[in-house]
KEBA-923855 format. One record per residue: y, x, z of N, C-alpha, C in turn. Coordinates in Angstrom, 2 decimals, padded with zeros to 5 digits, always signed. Atoms other than C-alpha are relative to their C-alpha. Example, Ala and Ser with C-alpha at 12.3 -4.5 7.8 and 13.67 -1.06 7.14 Angstrom:
2
> n_y | n_x | n_z | ca_y | ca_x | ca_z | c_y | c_x | c_z
> -001.19 | +000.89 | +000.00 | -004.50 | +012.30 | +007.80 | +001.20 | +000.90 | +000.00
> -001.19 | -000.82 | -000.06 | -001.06 | +013.67 | +007.14 | +001.09 | -000.77 | +000.73
// end
This chain:
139
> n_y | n_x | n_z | ca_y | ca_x | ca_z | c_y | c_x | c_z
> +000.88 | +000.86 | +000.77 | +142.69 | +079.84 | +084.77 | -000.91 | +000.88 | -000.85
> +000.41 | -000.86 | +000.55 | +139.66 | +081.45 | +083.38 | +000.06 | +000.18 | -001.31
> -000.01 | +000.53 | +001.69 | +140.03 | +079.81 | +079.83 | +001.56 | +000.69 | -000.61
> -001.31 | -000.63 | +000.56 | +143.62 | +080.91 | +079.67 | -000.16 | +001.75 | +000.02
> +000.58 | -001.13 | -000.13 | +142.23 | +084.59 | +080.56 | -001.14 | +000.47 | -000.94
> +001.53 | -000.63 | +000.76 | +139.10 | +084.95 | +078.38 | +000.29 | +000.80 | -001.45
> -000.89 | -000.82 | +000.75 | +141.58 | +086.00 | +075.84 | +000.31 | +001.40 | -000.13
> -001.26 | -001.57 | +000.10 | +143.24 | +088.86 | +077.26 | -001.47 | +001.08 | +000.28
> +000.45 | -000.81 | +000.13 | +141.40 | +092.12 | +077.34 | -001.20 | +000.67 | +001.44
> +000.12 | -000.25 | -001.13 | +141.22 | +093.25 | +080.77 | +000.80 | -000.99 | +001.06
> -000.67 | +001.18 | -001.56 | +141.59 | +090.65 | +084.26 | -001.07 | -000.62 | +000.95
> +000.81 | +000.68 | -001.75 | +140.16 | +089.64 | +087.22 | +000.60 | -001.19 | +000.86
> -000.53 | +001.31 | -001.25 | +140.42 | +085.96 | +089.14 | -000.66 | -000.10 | +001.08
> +000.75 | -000.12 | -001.70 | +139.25 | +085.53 | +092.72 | +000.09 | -001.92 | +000.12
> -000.44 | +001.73 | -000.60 | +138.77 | +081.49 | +093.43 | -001.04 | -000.12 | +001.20
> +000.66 | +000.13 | -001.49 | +137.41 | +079.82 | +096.68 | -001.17 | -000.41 | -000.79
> +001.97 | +000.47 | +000.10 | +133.17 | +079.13 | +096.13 | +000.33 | -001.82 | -000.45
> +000.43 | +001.31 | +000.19 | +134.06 | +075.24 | +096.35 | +001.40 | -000.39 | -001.06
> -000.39 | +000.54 | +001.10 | +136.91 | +075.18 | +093.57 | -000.90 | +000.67 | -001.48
> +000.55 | -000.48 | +000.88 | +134.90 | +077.23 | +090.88 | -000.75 | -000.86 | -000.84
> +000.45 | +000.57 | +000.31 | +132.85 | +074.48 | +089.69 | +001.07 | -000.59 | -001.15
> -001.08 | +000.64 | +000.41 | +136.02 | +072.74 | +088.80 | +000.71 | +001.01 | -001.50
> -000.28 | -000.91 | +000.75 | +137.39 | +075.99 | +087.12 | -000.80 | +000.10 | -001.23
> +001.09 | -000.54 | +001.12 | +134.63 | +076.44 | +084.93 | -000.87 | -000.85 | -000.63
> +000.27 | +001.54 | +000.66 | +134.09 | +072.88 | +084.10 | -001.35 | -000.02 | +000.07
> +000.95 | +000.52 | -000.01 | +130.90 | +072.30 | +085.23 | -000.51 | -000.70 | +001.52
> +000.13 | +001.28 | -001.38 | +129.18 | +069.86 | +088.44 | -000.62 | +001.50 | +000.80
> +000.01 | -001.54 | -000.83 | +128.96 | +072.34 | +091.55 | -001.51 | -000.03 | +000.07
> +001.27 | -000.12 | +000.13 | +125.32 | +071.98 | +091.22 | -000.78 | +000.68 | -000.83
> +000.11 | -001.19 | +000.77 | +125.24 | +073.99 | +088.33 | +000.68 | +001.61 | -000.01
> -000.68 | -001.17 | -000.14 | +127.76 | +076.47 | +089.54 | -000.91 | +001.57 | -000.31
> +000.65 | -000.95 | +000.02 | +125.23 | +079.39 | +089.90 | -000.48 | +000.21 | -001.52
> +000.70 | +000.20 | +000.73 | +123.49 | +078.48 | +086.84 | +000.92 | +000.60 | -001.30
> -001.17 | -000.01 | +000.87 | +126.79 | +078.41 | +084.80 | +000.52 | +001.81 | -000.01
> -000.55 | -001.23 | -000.44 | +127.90 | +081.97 | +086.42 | -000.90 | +001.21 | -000.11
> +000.92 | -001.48 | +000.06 | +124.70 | +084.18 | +085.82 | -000.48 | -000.59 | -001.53
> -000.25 | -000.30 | +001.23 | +124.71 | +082.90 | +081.74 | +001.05 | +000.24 | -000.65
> -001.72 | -000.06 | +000.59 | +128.24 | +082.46 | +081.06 | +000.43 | +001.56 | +000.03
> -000.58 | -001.41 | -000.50 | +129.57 | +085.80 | +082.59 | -000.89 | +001.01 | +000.60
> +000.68 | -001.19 | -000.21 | +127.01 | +088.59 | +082.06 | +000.59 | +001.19 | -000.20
> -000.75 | -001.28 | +000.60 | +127.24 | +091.86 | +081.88 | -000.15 | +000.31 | -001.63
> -000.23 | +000.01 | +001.36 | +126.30 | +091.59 | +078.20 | +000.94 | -000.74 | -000.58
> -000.90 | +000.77 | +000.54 | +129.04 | +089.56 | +077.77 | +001.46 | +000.98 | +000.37
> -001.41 | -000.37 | -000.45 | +131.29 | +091.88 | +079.50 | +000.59 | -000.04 | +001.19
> -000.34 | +000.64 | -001.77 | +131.79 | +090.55 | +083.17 | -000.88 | +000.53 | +000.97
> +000.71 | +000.02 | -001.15 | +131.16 | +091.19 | +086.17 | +000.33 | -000.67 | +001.30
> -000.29 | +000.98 | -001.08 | +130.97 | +088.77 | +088.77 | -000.79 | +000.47 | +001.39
> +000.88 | +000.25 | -001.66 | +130.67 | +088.89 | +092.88 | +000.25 | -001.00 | +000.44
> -000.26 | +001.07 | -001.14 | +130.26 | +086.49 | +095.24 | -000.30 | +000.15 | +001.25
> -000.28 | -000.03 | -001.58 | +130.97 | +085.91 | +098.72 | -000.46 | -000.93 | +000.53
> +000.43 | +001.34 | -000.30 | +129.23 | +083.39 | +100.56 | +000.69 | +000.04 | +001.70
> -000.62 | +000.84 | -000.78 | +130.42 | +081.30 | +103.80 | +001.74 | +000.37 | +000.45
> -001.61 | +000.23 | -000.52 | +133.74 | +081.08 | +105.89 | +000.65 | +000.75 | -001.38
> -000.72 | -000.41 | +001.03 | +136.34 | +082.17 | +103.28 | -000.84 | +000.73 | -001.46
> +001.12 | -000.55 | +001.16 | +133.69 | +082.69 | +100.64 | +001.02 | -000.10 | -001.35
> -000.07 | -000.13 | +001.29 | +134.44 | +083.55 | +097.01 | +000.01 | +000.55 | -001.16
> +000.41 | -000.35 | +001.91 | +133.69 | +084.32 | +093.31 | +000.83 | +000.63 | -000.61
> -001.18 | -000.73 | +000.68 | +135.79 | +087.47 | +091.67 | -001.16 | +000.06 | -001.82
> -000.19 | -000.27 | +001.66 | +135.46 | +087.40 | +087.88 | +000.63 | +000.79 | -000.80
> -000.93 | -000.80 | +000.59 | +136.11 | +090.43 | +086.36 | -000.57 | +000.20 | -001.65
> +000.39 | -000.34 | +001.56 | +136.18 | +091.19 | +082.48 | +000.90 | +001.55 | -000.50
> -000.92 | -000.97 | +000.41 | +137.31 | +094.77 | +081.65 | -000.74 | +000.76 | -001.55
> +000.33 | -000.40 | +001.15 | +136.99 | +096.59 | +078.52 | +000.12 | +001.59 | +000.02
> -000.26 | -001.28 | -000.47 | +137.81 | +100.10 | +079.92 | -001.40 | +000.72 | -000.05
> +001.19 | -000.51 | +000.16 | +134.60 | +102.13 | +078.72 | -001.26 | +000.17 | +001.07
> +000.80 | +000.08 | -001.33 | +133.68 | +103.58 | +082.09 | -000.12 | -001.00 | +000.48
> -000.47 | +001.15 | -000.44 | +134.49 | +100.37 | +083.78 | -001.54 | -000.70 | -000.18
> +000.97 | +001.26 | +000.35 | +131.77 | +098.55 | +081.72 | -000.87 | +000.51 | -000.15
> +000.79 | -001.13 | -000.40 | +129.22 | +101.41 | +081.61 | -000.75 | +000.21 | +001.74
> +000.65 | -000.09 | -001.99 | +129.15 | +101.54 | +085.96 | -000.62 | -001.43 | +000.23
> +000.14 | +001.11 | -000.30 | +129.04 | +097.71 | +085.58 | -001.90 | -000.41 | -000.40
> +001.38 | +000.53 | +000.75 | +125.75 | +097.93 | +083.50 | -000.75 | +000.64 | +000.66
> +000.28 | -000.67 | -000.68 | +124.48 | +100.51 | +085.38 | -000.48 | -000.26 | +001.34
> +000.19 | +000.51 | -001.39 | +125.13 | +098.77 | +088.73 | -001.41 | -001.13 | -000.31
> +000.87 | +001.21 | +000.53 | +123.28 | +095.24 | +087.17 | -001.37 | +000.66 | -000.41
> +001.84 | -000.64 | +000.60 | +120.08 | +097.29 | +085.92 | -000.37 | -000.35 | +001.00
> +001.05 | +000.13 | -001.80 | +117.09 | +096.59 | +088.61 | -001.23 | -000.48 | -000.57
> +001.26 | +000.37 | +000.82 | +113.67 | +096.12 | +088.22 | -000.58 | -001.70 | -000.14
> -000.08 | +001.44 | +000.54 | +113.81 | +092.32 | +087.36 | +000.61 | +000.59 | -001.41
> -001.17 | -000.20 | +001.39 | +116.31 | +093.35 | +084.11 | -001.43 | +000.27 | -000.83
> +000.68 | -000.17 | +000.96 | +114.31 | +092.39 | +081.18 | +000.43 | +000.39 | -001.41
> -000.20 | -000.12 | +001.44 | +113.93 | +093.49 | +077.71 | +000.98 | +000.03 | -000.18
> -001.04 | +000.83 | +000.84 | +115.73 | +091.10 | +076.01 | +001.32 | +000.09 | +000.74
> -000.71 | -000.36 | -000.77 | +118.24 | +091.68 | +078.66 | +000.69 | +001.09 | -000.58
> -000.27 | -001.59 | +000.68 | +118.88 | +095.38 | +077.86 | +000.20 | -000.34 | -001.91
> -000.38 | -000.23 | +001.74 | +118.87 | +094.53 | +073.97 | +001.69 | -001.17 | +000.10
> -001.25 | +000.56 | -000.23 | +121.66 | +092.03 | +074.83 | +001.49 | +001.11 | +000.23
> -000.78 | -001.28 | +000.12 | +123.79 | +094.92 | +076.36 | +000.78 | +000.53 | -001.05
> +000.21 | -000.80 | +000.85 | +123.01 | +097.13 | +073.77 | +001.08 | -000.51 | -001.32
> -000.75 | +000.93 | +000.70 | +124.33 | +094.18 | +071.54 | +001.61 | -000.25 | +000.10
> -001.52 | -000.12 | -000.54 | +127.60 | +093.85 | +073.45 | +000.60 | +001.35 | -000.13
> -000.77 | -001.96 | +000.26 | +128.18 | +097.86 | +073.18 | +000.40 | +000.19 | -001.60
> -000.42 | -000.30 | +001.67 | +127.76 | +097.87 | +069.30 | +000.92 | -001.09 | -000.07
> -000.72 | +000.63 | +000.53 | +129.69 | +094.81 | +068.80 | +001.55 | +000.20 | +000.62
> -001.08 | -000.75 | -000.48 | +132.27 | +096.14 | +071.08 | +001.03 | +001.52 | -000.14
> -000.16 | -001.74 | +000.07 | +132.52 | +099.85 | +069.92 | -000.28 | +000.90 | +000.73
> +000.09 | -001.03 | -001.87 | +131.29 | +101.18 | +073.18 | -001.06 | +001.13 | -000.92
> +001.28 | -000.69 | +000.58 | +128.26 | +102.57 | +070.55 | +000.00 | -000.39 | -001.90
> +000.32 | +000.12 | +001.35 | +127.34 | +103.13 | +066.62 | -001.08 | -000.63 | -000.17
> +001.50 | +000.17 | +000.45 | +124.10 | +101.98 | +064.57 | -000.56 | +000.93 | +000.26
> +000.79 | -001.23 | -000.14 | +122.86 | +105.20 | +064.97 | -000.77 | +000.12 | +001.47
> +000.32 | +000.17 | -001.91 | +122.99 | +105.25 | +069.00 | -000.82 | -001.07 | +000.16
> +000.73 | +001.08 | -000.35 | +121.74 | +101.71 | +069.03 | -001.76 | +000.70 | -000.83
> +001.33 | -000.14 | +000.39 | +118.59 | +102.84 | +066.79 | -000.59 | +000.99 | +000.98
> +000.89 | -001.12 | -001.23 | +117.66 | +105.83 | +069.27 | +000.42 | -001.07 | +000.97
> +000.34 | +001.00 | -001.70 | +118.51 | +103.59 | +072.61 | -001.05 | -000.74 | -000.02
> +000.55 | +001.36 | -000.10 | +116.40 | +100.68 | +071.09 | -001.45 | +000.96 | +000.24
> +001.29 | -000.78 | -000.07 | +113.43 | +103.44 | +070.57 | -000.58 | +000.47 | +001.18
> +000.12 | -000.50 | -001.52 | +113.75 | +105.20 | +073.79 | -000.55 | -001.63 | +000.91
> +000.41 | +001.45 | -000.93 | +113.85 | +101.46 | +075.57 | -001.29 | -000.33 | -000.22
> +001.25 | +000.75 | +000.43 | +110.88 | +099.78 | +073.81 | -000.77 | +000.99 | +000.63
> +001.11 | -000.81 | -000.35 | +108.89 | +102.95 | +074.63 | +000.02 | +000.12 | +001.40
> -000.31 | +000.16 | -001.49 | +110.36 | +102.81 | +078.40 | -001.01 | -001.26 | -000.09
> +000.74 | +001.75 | -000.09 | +109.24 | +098.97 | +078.80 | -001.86 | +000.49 | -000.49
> +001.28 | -000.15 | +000.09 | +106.02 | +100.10 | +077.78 | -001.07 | +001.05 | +000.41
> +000.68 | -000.76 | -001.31 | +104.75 | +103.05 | +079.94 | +000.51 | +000.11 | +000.56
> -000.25 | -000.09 | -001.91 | +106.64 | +103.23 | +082.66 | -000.36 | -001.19 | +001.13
> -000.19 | +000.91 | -001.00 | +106.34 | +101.82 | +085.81 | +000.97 | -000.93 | +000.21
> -001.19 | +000.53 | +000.28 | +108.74 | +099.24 | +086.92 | +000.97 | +000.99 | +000.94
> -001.22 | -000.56 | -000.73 | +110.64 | +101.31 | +089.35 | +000.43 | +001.24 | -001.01
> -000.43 | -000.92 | +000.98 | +110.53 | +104.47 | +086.81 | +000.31 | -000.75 | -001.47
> -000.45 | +000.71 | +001.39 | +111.66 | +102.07 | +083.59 | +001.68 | -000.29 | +000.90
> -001.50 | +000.29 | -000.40 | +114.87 | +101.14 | +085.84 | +000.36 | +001.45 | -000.12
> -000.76 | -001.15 | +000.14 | +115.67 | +105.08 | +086.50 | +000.34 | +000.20 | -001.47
> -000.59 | -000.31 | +001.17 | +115.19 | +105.67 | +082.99 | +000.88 | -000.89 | -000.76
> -001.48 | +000.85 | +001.24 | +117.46 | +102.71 | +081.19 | +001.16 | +000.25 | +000.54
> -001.10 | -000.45 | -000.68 | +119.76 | +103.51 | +083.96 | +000.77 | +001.74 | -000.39
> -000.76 | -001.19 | +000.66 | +119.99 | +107.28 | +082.76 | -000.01 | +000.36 | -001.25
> -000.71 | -000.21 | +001.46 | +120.43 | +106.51 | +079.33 | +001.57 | -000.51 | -000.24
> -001.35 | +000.69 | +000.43 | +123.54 | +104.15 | +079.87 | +000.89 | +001.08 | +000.87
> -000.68 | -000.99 | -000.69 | +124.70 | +107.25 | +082.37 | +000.11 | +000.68 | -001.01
> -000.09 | -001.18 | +001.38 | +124.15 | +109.27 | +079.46 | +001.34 | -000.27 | -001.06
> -001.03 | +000.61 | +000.84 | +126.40 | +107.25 | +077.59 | +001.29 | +000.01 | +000.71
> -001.71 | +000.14 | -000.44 | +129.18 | +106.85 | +079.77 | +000.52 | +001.22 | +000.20
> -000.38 | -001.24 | +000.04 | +129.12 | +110.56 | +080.42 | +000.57 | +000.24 | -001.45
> -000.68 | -000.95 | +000.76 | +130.14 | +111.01 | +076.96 | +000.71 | -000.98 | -000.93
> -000.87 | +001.21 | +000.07 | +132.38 | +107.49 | +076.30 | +001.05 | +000.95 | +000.06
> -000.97 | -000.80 | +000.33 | +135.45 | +109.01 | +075.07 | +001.12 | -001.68 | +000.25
> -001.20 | +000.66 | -000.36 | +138.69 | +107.25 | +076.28 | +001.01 | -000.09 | -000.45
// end
């Protein structure tokens, strides 16, 4: 149950595509909708999905530094906006993954990314700042 899980620290559920709706209390018409605000990676999660014959939705939430570092890493792409990335950023400090200090240089570096780079060179670079970070995420 994900509600009985959202608790614990670190866990992963796997359900079939057509009970998830049910799980996560909302009409399967919103399913998608529900699953890319609810369970971001600024929230902490990372969700796949599987589509047809035995299709289904793993929900993972870990708190394990690296763990959530590769996860943010993976999710970057050149769609990932802004406000996106300050979300993150948000989830790292309020998590401990990062200080005020770190957040004031990331936010600087970013804003100035987002605003000359290209979009394919703005993904390398937010991508090798949160590499930067996990390289030196102490365990």
């Amino acid at each position: 149950n994900v509600r009985r899980l959202a608790g614990e620290e670190d866990w992963q559920i796997v359900l079939n595509r057509n009970s998830i709706a049910e799980e996560i209390s909302c009409a399967p018409t919103q399913r998608s909708y529900v699953l890319n605000t609810r369970f971001t990676i600024a929230r902490g999660f990372a969700v796949e999905s599987r589509r047809g014959l035995g299709g289904y939705i793993r929900i993972e939430r870990k708190q394990n530094k690296q763990a959530v570092y590769q996860e943010i890493i993976k999710g970057i792409n050149e769609k990932t906006s802004y406000d996106e990335v300050k979300d993150i950023i948000r989830y790292l400090l309020k998590n401990g993954f990062v200080k005020n200090r770190e957040v004031a240089i990331l936010m600087q570096a970013i804003t100035f990314g987002f605003r000359v780079a290209s979009e394919s060179d703005k993904t390398i670079f937010i991508k090798s700042l949160f590499m930067a970070l996990a390289d030196f995420a102490d365990e």
